[in-house]
C-alpha positions in Angstrom: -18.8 7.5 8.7 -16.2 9.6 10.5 -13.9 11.2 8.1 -10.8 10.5 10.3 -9.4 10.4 13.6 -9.0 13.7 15.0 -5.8 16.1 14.4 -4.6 19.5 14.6 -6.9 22.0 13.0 -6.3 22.5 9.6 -6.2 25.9 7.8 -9.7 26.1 6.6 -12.8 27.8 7.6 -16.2 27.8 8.0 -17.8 29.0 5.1 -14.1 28.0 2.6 -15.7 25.7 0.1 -14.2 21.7 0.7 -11.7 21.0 -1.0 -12.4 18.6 -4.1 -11.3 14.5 -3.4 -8.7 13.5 -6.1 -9.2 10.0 -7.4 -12.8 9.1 -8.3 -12.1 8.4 -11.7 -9.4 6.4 -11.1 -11.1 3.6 -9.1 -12.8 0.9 -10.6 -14.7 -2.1 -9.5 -16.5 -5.2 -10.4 -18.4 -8.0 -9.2 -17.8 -11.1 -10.0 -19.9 -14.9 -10.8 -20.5 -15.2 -7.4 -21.1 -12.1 -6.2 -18.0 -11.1 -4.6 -17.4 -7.5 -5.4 -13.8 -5.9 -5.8 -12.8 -2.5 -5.7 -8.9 -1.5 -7.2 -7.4 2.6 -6.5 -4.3 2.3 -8.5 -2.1 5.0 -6.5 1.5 4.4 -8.1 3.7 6.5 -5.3 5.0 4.0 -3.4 5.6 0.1 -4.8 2.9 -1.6 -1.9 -0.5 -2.7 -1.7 -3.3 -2.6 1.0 -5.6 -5.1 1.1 -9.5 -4.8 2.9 -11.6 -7.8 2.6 -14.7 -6.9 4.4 -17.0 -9.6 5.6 -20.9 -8.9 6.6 -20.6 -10.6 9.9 -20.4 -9.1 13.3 -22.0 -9.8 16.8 -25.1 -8.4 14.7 -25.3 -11.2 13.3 -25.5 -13.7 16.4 -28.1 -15.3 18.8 -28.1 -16.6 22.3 -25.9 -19.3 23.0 -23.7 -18.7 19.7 -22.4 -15.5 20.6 -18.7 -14.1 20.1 -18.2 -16.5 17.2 -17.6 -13.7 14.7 -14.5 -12.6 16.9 -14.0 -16.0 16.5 -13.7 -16.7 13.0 -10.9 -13.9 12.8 -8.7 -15.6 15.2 -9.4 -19.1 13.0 -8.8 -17.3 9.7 -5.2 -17.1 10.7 -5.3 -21.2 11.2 -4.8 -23.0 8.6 -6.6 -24.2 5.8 -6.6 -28.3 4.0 -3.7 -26.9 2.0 -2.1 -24.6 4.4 -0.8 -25.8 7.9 -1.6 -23.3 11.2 0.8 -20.2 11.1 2.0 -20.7 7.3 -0.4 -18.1 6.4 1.7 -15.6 8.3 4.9 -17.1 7.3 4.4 -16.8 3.6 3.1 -13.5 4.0 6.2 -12.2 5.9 8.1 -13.7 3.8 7.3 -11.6 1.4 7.6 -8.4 3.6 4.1 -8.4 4.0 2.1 -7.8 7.3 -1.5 -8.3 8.3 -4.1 -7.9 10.9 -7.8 -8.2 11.3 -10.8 -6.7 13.6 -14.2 -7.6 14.4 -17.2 -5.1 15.4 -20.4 -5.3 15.9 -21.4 -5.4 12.3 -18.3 -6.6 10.4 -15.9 -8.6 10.8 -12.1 -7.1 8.4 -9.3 -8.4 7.3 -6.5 -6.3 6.4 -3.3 -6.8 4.4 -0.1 -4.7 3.7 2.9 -5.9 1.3 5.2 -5.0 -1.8 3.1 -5.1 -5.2 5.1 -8.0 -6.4 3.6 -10.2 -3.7 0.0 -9.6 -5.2 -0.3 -13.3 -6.8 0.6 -14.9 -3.4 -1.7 -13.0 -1.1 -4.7 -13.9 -3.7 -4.3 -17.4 -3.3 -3.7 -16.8 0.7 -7.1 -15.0 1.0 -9.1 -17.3 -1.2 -7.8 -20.3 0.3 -8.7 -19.4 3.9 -12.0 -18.3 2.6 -12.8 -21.5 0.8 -10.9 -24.2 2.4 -10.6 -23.5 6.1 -9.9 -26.2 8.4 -12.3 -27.1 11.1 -9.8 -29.3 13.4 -10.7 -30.3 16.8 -7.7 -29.9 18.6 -7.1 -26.2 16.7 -10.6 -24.8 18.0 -10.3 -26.3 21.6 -6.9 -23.9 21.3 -8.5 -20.9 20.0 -11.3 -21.0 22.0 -8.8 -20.9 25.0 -7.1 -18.1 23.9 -10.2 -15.9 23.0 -11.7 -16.7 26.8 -8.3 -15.6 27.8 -9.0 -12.5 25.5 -12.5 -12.2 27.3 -10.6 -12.4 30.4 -8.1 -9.7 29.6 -10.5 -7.0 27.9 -13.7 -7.1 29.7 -13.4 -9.2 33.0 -10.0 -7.5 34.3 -10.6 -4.4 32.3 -13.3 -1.9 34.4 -13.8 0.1 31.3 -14.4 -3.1 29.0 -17.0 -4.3 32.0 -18.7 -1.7 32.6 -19.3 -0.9 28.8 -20.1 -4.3 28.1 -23.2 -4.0 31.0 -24.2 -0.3 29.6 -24.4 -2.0 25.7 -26.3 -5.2 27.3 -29.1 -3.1 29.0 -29.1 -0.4 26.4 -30.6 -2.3 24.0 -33.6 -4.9 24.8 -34.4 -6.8 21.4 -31.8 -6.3 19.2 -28.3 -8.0 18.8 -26.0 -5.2 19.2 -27.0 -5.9 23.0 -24.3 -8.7 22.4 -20.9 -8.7 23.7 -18.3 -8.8 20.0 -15.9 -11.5 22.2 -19.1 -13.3 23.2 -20.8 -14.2 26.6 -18.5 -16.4 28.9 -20.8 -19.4 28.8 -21.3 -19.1 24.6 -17.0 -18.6 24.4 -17.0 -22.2 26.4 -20.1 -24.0 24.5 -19.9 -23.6 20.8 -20.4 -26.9 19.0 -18.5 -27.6 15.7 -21.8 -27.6 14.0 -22.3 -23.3 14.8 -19.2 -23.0 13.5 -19.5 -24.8 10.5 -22.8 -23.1 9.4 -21.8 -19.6 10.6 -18.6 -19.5 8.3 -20.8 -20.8 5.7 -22.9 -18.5 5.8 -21.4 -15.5 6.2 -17.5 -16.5 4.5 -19.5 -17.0 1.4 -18.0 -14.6 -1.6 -21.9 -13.0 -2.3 -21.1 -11.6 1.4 -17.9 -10.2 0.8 -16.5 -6.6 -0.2 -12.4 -6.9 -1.2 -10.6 -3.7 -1.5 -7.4 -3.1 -2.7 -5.2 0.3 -3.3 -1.7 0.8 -4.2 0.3 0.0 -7.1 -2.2 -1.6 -8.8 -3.4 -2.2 -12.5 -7.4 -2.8 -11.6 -7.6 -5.0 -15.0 -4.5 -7.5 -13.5 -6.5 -7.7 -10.0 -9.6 -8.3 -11.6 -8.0 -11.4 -13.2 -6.5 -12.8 -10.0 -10.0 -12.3 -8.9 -11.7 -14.2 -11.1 -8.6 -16.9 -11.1 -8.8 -17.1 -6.9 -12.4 -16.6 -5.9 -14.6 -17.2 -8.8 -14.7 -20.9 -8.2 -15.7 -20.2 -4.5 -19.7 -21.1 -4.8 -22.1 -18.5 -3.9 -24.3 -19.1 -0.9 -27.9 -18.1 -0.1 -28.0 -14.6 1.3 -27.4 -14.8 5.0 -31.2 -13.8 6.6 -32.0 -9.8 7.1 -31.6 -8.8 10.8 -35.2 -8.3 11.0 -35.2 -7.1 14.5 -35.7 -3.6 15.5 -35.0 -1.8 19.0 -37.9 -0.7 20.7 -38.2 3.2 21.5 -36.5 3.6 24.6 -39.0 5.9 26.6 -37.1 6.5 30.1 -33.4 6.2 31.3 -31.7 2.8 32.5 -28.8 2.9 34.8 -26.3 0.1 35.9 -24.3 0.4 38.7 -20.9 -2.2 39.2 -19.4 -2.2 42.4 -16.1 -3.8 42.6 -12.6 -3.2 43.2 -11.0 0.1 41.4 -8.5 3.0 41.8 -11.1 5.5 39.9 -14.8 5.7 39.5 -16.0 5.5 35.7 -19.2 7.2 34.1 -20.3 6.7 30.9 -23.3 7.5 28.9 -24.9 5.5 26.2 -27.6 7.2 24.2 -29.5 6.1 21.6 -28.3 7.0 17.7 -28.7 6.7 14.1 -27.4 4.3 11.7 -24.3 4.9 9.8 -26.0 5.5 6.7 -28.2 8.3 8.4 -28.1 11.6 6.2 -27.6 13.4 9.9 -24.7 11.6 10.1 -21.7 14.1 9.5 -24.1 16.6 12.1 -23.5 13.5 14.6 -19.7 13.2 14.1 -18.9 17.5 14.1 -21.5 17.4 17.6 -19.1 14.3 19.3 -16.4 16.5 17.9 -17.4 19.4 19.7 -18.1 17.6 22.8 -15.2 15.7 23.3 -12.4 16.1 20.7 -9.1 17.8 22.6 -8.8 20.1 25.4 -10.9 22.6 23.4 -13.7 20.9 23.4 -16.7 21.2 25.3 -16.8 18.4 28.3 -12.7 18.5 28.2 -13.4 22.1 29.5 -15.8 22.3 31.4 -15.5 19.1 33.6 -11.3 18.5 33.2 -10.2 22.3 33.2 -12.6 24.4 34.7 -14.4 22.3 37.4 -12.1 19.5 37.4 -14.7 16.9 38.3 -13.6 14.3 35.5 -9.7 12.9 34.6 -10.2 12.3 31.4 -12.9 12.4 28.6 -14.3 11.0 25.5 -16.6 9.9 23.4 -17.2 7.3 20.7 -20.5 6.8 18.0 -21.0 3.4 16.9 -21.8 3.7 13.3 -23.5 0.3 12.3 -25.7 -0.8 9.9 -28.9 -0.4 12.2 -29.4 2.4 14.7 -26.8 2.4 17.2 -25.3 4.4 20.1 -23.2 7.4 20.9 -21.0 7.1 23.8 -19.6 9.5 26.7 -17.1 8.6 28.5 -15.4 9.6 31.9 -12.9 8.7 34.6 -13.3 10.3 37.4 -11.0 11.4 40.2 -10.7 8.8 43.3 -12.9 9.7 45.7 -15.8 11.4 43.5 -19.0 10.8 44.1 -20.4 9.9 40.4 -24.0 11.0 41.3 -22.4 15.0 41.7 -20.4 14.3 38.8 -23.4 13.7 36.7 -25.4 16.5 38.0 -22.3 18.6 36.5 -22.1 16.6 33.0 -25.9 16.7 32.7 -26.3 20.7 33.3 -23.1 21.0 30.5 -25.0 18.7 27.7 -28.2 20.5 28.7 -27.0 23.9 27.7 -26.2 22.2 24.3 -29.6 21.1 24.2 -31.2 24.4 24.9 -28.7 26.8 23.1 -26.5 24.5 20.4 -23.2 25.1 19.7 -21.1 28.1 18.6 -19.5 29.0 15.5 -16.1 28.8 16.6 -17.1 25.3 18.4 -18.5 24.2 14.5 -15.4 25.6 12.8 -13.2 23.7 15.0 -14.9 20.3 14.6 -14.6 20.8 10.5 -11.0 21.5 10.8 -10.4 18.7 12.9 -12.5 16.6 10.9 -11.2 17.6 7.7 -7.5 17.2 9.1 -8.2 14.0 9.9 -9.9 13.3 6.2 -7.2 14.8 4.5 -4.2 12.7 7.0 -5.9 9.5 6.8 -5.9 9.9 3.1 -2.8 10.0 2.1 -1.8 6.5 2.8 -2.7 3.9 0.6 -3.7 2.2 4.1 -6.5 5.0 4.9 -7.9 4.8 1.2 -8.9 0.8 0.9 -10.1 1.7 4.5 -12.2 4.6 3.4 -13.6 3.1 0.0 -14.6 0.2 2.3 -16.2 2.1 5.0 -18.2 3.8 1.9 -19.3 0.7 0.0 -19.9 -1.6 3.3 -22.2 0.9 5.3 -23.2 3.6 2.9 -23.7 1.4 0.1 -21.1 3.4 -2.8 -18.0 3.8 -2.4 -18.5 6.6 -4.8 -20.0 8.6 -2.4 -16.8 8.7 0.0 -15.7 11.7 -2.6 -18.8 13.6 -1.6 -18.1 13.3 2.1 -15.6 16.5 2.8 -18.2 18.5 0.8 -21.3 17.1 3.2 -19.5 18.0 6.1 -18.7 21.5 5.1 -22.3 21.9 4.5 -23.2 21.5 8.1 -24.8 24.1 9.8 -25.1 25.4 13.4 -29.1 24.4 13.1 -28.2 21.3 11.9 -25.8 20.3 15.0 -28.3 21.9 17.3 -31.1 19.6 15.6 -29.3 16.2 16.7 -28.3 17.4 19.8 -31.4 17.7 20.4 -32.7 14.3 19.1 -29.5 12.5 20.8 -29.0 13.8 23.9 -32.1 13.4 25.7 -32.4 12.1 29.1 -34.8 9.4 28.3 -33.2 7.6 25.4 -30.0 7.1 27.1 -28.4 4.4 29.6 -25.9 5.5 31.8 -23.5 3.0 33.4 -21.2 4.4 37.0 -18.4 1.9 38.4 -18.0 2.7 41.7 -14.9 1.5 43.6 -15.6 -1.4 46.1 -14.8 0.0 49.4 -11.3 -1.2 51.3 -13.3 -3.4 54.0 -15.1 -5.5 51.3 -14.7 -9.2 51.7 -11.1 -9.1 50.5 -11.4 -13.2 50.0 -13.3 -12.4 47.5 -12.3 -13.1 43.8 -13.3 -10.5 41.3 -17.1 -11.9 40.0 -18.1 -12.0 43.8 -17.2 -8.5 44.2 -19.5 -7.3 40.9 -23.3 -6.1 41.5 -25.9 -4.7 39.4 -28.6 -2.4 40.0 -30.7 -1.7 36.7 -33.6 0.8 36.8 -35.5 2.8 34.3 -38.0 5.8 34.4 -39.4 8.5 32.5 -37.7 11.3 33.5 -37.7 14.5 31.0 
């Protein structure tokens, strides 16, 4: 997992021994009955609390013709509940000077809460009760479901980035569900039945499939009793069923070209990667680092500075619970021809290929990393973040105190080794928008001016 979003470098160096990560023996956890588990860092500097509740349920977990409904479920959390009318969940929680949000992925689906200690009780019975007693209403979903193909509509369909990303992630992967869109496929959005929605929130909602963290000020003892008071009579479900599916190796490239109206041409990469809980993992994060962290690193000089085919670039590893991908991103200046652009992206990640990285590339990734760590960190936020990110997809949140020390250890070898692995021509799908010229059909709407081309060969 990504030790934090990328800052200035900090003062360490290659070589300086990690610094230790205060607090291990200060968290504590149990599970409960029903298999919910709960994890308290007491952190006493500051009278708040952040609360995680992590729920196994992404577009992983979908099929054809259900698909987008764990997006859904965290717009219906917010609701109403047979106790609670739609909205009050917010209104109690302000209230209170509280504030919360929520985010769905392909994997999980998180739901995140921020407010003054004293307001503990109340958020308890506010999560449990939209976890047990949710209200399926007619009238509420037909509303929802509106607003999320309005969502769809905003972020993918009138977004070229979100579209062409979407079409890269579809043909990237042929078997398993990570191919699925997180908002869900237009047709799905506009054809769930209340009987999907019913079963999915059974299924996954259920307290054996849930992680709830919590730091701030905090006395683990008084959250494990709230716990027990709120949850514990929530009944435990049958395990939801093991994606069983696994991607084919991809044995030759796959391109998709979208033609439609745009300012810019877009290029993006998507090749194939481990799974979160990879031990290459922090090797995957400092070689994304090096590629495209800042204007330092690799890609930002080479294409933005120094041959100025690209605008902007940047990169993004989705770190699931299954074997994912790691993303390249570029815009491109208007008028670029994408195919030339390529030839100069492909010769840049080739020399990484062949030669690796240098030393001063590999120091300035473990700064930034460790910045990043160290920033994130220091807010009670960033900690029930991090313990979760631990316990969810690397199975202990114990081992999040290990992670600066892991990184550290990474060698030159070791980035060269996934460079290697990662960036090869055949295990990658590479998606190129390319602007819809001015005499097109302008009676066209946006769909109509939209076309695919999808190959794939076994080119070295």
């Amino acid at each position: 997992m990504n030790l934090g979003s990328p800052s200035a470098p900090a003062s360490s160096a290659v070589g300086v021994p990690a610094a230790g990560v205060p607090g291990r023996d200060a968290v504590r956890s149990t599970t409960l009955a029903n298999g919910l588990k709960v994890i308290v860092w007491p952190v006493h500097d500051i009278p708040n609390v952040a609360l995680y509740n992590w729920v196994r349920a992404g577009s992983r977990n979908e099929a054809p013709g259900i698909t987008g409904l764990a997006h859904f479920f965290e717009h219906m959390m917010f609701n109403g509940t047979t106790r609670r009318q739609p909205g009050e969940f917010d209104r109690l929680m302000e209230a209170q000077g509280g504030a919360n949000n929520a985010f769905t992925s392909d994997d999980v689906t998180v739901y995140q809460d921020w407010f003054p200690h004293g307001a503990l009780d109340l958020v308890f019975d506010l999560e449990s009760d939209r976890v047990g007693n949710l209200a399926f209403v007619p009238q509420v979903i037909e509303s929802e479901r509106s607003v999320v193909y309005s969502e769809r509509r905003l972020r993918v369909e009138d977004n070229n980035q979100g579209l062409l990303g979407e079409q890269v992630q579809a043909t990237a992967f042929v078997a398993h569900p990570y191919q699925f869109p997180i908002i869900g496929w237009p047709a799905d959005i506009q054809s769930w039945q209340m009987s999907d929605l019913q079963k999915f929130f059974k299924t996954y909602y259920a307290p054996n499939n849930l992680t709830l963290v919590l730091a701030g000020d905090l006395v683990p003892e008084q959250v494990f009793a709230l716990a027990r008071k709120y949850f514990e009579p929530l009944p435990r479900q049958p395990a939801p069923a093991p994606v069983r599916t696994q991607e084919p190796e991809q044995i030759g490239e796959r391109l998709v070209v979208v033609r439609r109206k745009a300012q810019t041409p877009l290029l993006q990469y998507a090749y194939k990667a481990p799974a979160a809980a990879d031990a290459r993992g922090p090797a995957v994060n400092l070689l994304l680092s090096i590629l495209v962290d800042g204007d330092a690193s690799r890609l930002h000089r080479s294409l933005v500075e120094d041959k100025k085919v690209a605008i902007e670039v940047s990169g993004h590893w989705q770190e699931g619970f299954d074997p994912g991908l790691l993303w390249l991103y570029l815009t491109l200046p208007e008028g670029s021809d994408p195919t030339e652009v390529q030839k100069v992206l492909d010769a840049v990640l080739a020399d990484v290929v062949k030669h690796g990285v240098t030393t001063a590339e590999l120091s300035r990734a473990k700064n930034l990393t460790a910045a990043g760590f160290w920033k994130k960190l220091a807010t009670i936020d960033g900690k029930a973040q991090l313990l979760g990110e631990y316990e969810v997809f690397h199975g202990d949140w114990a081992k999040l105190f290990d992670a600066p020390a892991k990184f550290d250890k990474v060698t030159r070898e070791e980035v060269h080794a996934v460079a290697r692995e990662i960036l090869d021509r055949r295990r990658r799908t590479a998606g190129v928008l390319v602007p819809a010229s001015d005499d097109a059909d302008e009676n066209d709407d946006d769909d109509a001016n939209v076309e695919l081309d999808v190959s794939e060969g076994a080119e070295a």
